[in-house]
C-alpha positions in Angstrom: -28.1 26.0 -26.1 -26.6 26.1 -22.4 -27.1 28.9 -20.4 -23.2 29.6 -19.3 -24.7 32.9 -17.6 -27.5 30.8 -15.6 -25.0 28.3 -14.6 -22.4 30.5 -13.3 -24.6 32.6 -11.4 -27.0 29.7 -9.4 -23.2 27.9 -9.4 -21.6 30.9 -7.2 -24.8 31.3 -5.2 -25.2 27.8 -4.1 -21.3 27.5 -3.6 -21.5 30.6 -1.4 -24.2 29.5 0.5 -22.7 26.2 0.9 -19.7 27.8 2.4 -22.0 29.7 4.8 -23.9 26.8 5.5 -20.5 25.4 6.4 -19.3 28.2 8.9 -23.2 27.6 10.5 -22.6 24.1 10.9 -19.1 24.5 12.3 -20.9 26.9 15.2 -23.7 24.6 15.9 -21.7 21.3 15.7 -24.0 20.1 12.6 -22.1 18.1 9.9 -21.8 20.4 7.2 -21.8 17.8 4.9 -25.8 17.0 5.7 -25.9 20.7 5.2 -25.3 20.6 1.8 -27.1 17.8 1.1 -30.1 19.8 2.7 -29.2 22.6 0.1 -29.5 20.2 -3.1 -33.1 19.2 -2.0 -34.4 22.9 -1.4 -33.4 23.3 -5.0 -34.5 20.6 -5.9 -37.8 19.3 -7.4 -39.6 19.3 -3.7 -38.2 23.2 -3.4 -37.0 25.4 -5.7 -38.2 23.1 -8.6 -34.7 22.1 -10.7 -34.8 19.1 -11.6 -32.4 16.3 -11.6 -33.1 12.7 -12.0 -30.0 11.0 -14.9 -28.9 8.4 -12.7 -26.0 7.6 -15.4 -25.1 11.4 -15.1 -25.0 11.2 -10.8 -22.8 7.9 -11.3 -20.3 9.9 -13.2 -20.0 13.1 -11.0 -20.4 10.6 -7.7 -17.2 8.7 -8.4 -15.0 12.0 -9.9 -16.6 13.7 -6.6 -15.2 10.9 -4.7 -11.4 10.5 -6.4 -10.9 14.3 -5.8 -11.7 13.5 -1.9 -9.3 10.8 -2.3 -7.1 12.5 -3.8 -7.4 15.2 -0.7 -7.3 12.7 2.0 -3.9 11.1 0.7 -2.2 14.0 -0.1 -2.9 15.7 3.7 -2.6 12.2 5.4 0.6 11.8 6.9 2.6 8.9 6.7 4.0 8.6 10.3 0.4 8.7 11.4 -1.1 5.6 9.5 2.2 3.5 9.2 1.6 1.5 12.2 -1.8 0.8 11.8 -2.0 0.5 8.0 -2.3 -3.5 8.3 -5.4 -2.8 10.7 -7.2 0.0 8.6 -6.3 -2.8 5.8 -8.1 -5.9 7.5 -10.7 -3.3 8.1 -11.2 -1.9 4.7 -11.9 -5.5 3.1 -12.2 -8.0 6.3 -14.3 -6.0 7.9 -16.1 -4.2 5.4 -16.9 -8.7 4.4 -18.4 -8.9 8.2 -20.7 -5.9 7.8 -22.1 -6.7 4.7 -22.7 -9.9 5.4 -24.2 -9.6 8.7 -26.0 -6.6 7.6 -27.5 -8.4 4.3 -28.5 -11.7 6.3 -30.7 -9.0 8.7 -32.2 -7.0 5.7 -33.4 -10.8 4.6 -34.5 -12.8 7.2 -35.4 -9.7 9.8 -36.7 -7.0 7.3 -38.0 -9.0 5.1 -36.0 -7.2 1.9 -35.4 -10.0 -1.4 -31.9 -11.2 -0.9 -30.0 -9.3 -3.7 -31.7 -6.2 -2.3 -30.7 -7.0 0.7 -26.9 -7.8 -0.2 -26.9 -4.5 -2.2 -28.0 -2.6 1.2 -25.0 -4.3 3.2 -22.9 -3.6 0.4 -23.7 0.0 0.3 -23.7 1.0 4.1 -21.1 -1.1 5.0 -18.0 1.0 4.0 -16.9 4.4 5.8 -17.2 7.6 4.1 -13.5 9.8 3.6 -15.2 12.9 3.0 -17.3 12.3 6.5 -14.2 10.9 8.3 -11.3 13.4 7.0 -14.0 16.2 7.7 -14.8 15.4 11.2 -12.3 13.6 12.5 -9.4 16.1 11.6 -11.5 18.4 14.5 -11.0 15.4 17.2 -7.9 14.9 19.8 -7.0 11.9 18.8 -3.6 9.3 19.4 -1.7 9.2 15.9 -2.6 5.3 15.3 -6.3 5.1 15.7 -6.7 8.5 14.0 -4.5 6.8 11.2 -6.5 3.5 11.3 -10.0 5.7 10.5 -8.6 7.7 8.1 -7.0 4.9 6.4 -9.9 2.3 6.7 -11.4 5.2 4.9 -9.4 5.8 2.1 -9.0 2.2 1.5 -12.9 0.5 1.5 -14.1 2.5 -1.7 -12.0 0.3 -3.9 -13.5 -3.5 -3.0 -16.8 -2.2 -2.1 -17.6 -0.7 -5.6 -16.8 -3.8 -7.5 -18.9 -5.9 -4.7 -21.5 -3.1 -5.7 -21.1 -3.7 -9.2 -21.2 -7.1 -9.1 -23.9 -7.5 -6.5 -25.7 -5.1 -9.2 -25.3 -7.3 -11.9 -25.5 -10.8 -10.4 -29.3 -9.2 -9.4 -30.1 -8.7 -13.0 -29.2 -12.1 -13.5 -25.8 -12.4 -14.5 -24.1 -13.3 -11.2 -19.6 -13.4 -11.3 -18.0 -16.6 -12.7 -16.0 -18.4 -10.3 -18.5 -17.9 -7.4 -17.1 -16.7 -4.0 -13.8 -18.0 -4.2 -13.8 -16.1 -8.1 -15.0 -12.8 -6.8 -13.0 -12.8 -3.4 -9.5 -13.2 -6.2 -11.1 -10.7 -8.3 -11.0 -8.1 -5.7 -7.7 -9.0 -4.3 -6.3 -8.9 -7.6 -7.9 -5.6 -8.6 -6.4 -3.9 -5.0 -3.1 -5.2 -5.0 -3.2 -4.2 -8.8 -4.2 -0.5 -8.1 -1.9 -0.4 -4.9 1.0 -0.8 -7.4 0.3 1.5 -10.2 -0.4 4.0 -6.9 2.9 3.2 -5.4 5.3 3.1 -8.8 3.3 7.0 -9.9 3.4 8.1 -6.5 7.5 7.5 -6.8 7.9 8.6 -10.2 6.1 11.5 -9.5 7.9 12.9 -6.2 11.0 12.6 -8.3 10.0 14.7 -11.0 8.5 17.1 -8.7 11.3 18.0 -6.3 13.5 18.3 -9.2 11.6 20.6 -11.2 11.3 24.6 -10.5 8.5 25.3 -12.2 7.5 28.9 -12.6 5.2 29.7 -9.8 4.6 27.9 -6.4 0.9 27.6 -7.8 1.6 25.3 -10.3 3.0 22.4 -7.6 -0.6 21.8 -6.6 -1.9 21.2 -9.4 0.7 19.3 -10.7 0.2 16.7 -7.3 -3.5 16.9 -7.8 -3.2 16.3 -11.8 -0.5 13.4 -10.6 -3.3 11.9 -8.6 -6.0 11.7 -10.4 -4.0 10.6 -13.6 -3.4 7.7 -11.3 -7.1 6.6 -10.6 -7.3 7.2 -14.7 -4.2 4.5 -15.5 -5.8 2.2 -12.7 -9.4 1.6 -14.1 -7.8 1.6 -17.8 -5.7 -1.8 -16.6 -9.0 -3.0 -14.8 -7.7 -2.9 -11.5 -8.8 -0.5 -8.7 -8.8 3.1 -10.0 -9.7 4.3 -6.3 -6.6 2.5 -4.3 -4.3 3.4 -7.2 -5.1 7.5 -6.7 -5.4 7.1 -2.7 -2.0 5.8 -2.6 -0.2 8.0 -5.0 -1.7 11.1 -3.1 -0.5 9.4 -0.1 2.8 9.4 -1.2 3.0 12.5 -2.7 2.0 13.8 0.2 4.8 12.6 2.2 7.5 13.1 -0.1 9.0 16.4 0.6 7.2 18.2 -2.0 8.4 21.7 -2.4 5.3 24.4 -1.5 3.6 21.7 0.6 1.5 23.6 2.9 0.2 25.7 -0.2 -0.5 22.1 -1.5 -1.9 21.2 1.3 -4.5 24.4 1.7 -5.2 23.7 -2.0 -6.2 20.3 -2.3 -8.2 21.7 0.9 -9.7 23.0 -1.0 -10.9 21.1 -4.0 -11.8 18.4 -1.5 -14.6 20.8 0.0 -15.6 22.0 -3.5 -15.6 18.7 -4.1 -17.6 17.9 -0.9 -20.3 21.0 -1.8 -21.1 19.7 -5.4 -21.2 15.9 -4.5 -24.2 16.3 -1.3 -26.2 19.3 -3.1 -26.4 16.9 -6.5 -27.3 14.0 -4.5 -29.9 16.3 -2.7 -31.4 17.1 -6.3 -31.1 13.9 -7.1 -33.5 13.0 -3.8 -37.0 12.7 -4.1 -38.4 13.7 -0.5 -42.0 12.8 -1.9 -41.3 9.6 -2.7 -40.6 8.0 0.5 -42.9 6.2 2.3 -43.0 5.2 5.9 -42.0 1.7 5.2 -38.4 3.3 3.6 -37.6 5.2 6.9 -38.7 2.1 9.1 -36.2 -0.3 7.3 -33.3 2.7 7.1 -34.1 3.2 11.0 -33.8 -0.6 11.4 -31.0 -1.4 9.7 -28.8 1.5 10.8 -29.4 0.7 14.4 -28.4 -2.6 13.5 -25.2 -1.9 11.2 -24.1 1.0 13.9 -24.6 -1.2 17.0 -24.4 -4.6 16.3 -22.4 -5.1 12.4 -19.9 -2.4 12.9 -18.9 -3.2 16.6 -18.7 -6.9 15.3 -16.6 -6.1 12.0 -13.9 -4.1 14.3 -14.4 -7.4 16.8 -13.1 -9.7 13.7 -11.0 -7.3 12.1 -8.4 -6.0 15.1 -8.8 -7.9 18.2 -5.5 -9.6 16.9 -3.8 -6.2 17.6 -4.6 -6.2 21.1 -6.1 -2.6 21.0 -7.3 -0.8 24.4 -10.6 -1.2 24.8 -11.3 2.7 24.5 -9.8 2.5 21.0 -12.0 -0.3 20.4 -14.6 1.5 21.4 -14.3 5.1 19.7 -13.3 2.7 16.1 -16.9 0.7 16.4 -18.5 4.2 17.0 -16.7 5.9 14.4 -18.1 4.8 11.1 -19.0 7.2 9.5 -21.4 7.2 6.6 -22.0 9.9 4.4 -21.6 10.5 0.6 -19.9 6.6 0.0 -23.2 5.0 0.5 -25.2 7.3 -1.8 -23.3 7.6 -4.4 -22.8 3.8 -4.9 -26.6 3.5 -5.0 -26.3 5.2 -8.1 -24.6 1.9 -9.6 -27.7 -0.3 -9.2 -29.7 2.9 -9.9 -27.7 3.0 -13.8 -27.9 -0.6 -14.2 -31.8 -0.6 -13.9 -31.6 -2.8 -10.7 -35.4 -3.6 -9.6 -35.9 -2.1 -6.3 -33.2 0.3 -6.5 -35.2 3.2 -6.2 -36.5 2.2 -3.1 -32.9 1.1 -1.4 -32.2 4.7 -2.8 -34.5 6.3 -0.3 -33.4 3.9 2.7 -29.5 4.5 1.9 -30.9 8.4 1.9 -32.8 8.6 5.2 -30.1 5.8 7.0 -27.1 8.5 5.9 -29.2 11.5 7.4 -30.4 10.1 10.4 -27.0 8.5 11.5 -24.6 10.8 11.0 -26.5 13.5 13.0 -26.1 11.2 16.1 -22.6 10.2 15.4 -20.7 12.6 14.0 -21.4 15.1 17.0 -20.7 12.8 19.3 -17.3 11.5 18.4 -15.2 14.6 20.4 -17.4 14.4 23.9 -16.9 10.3 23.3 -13.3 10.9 23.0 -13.3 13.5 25.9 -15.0 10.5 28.1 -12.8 7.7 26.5 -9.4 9.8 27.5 -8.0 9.5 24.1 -6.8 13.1 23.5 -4.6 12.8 26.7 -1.1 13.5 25.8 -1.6 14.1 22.1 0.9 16.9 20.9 0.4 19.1 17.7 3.7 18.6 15.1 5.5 21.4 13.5 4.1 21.9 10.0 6.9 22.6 7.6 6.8 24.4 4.0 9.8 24.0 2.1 10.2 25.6 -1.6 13.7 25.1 -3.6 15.8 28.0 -4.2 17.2 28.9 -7.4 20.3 28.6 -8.9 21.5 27.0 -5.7 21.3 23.7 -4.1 19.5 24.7 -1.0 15.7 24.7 0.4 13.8 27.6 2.4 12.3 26.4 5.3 9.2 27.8 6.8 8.4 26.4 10.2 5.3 27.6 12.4 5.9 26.2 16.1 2.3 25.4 17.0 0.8 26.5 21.1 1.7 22.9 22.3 5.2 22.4 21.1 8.4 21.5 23.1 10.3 24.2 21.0 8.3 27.2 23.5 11.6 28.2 25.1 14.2 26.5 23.3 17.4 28.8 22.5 18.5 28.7 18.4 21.4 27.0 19.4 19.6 24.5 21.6 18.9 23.4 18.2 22.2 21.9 17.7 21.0 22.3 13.8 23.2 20.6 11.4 26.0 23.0 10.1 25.6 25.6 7.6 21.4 25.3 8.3 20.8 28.7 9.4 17.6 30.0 11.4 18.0 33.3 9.1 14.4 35.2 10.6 11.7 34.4 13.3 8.5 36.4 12.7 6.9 36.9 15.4 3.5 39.1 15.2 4.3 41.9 13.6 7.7 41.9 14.1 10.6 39.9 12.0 14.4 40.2 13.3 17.6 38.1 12.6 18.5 35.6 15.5 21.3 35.2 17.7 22.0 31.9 19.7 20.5 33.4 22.7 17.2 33.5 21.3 14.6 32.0 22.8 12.0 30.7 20.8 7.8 30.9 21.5 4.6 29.0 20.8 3.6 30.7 17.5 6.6 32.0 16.0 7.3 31.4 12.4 11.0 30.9 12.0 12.8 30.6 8.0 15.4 28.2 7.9 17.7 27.9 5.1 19.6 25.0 4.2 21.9 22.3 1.8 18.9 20.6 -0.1 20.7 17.6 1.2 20.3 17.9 5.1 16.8 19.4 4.6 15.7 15.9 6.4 17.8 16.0 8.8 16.5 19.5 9.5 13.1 18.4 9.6 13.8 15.4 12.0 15.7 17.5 14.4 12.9 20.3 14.7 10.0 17.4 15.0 12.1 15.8 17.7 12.5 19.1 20.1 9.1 19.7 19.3 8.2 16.5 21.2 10.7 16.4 23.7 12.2 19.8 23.8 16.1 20.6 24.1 16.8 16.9 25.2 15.4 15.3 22.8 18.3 13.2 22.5 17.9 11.7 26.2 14.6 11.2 25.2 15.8 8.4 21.9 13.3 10.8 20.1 14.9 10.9 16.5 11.8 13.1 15.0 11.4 10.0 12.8 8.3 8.6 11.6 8.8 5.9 14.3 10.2 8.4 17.3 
């Protein structure tokens, strides 16, 4: 019998703590993330004694851990951030992700000494950034739209090759290596991405359609229905064998850009789920850790080959991947710096961990100390690096709009806050030059709300309702984005408040 009592109350007293943890690691500039991690081992069997060792159990909860954070990072990413550097996060995702692994597998071998599928599985592994690690970090950074796009994309998009080069790497070391060799195994993974980019893409579409037409019952339900959107997608990718893990990135992705109605309640949900997510993936890999099994020989290998990955394989996968782009050097820079590892590379040890790989105990504990150890001396690094690199120069905050459907008529209620940065501080409503019968109908401001007249001058902070025709509602949106950039003359300015201006 399961003890549903038990359970729910150890669940809501590590989540709570968890979320403590968080707010300490926020104040100290620790990665919460290593936090909970830290958590699941003082439960664990080294602390509080629960234990947890069902590898086939941690592979399960790793990747639904992970297509929840997928599913977060799309539907918060926003598409005029990533579409001019989607073709370098995608050279960088499978490109680059090739260089690291390889370069990082041939110095496991010949320098460490590691047997060579070991040492492939340990390049395979560590060489992919982690979303959770990147969306949580980076989202705290001043950063210019495109590289901040090209991490969080890289991100989102080198799960899905790396865990079949992980399976197969996996399987190929218990003797049953891929037909076709390279050339077979380099066409199975472009077959499987391009085959869950398009089952992402055609749900993504469907999806948006049936969702801004629909008035469901209560704005709580549009979150769930994007989530449950999502993750059907990542379901209806692994059933047609291709890439379950592109296929729910993208169709969060465009969901999330779509117009949704509710979309900041969307947004603060999936939020949400993505830290709960977050919480129970690093506190069951900490469980699943065994701090008395490590050895000195474990930490010297993960010291060795994270210095070598961070310094030398990462700096030369971004070399390879985007020099074509002709990149400032600073963005060069920050990109080779910003790798972040964190739950990615654990949880795909769990694969040769299932399978009953020899040695994969062992490359466990490396990919376990390696994660620790480098992401305490990157991730509080990346803002001072930035600082010193000038990237946050000139990067402005956009307008976040919520827009909900109204009944019974064919018009949308706009709910736009004008964030401390914004070109709209100071703009008059009609300065606006909103197209007719939009209507600024209340600013709140405070604790005060009033009806506007054209004189008005609006301020950093004000939340102003807007209602209008569901068919000018992106017009609307353009319009505000584009005196939010450039103020009143926007239009002198070419600034259209597209995803290109």
């Amino acid at each position: 019998m399961i003890d549903l009592d038990g359970l729910l109350l150890v669940g809501s007293a590590v989540l709570l703590v968890a979320v403590l943890a968080a707010r300490v690691g926020a104040s100290f500039g620790l990665p919460a993330l290593l936090l909970f991690l830290g958590l699941g081992m003082v439960i664990g069997e080294a602390g509080l004694g629960i234990r947890f060792d069902d590898a086939d159990l941690a592979h399960a909860l790793g990747f639904g851990a992970l297509v929840l954070i997928l599913a977060e990072g799309g539907l918060t990413t926003r598409w005029n951030e990533i579409r001019a550097s989607l073709t370098a996060a995608g050279l960088l995702a499978t490109v680059g992700t090739g260089v690291s692994l390889g370069a990082t597998a041939l110095f496991a071998h010949y320098v460490l000494g590691l047997d060579p599928w070991l040492a492939v599985l340990l390049g395979a592994v560590c060489s992919p950034t982690d979303a959770a690690a990147v969306f949580a970090v980076l989202r705290r950074v001043p950063l210019p739209h495109r590289l901040r796009g090209t991490l969080e994309a890289e991100s989102g998009l080198n799960d899905a090759p790396t865990v079949l080069l992980v399976a197969l790497a996996s399987e190929a070391a218990l003797g049953n290596p891929p037909a076709g060799g390279v050339l077979g195994l380099v066409g199975l993974i472009a077959l499987e991405l391009v085959g869950g980019v398009a089952i992402g893409l055609a749900l993504g579409w469907l999806g948006a359609q049936v969702l801004r037409r629909v008035a469901l019952p209560a704005s709580g339900l549009y979150p769930l229905a994007a989530v449950g959107w999502s993750v059907l997608a990542y379901g209806l990718g692994s059933a047609a064998h291709t890439s379950g893990f592109a296929a729910v990135y993208v169709c969060a992705l465009v969901l999330g850009n779509s117009a949704l109605p509710h979309r900041s309640a969307t947004r603060s949900f999936v939020e949400g789920i993505g830290w709960i997510a977050q919480i129970g993936l690093f506190v069951m890999l900490g469980l699943l850790a065994s701090p008395g099994r490590l050895t000195w020989h474990a930490v010297g290998i993960a010291l060795a080959a994270g210095a070598f990955l961070t310094v030398v394989a990462r700096p030369l996968s971004v070399l390879v991947s985007v020099i074509w782009f002709r990149l400032p050097l600073s963005h060069l820079a920050f990109t080779s710096w910003a790798g972040l590892r964190g739950a990615v590379p654990i949880v795909l040890t769990t694969i040769p961990l299932s399978a009953g790989v020899p040695g994969s105990d062992f490359l466990f504990d490396v990919v376990l100390v390696f994660v620790i150890v480098f992401t305490l001396v990157q991730a509080p690094t990346l803002a001072p690096l930035a600082r010193r690199l000038g990237l946050g120069r000139g990067v402005m905050t956009d307008i976040e709009v919520e827009s909900a459907p109204l009944d019974k008529v064919s018009a949308n209620l706009l709910q736009i806050r004008i964030p401390v940065d914004s070109q709209l501080h100071g703009v008059m409503v009609s300065e606006l030059r909103l197209p007719r019968n939009a209507v600024v109908s209340l600013i709140i401001r405070g604790e005060d709300m009033f009806a506007p007249s054209g004189r008005q001058r609006l301020r950093s902070g004000d939340e102003l309702l807007i209602v209008t025709p569901t068919a000018l509602t992106g017009t609307v949106e353009r319009r505000l984005r584009a005196v939010g950039r450039r103020g009143r003359l926007a239009n002198w300015w070419n600034e259209s408040g597209g995803e290109n201006g």
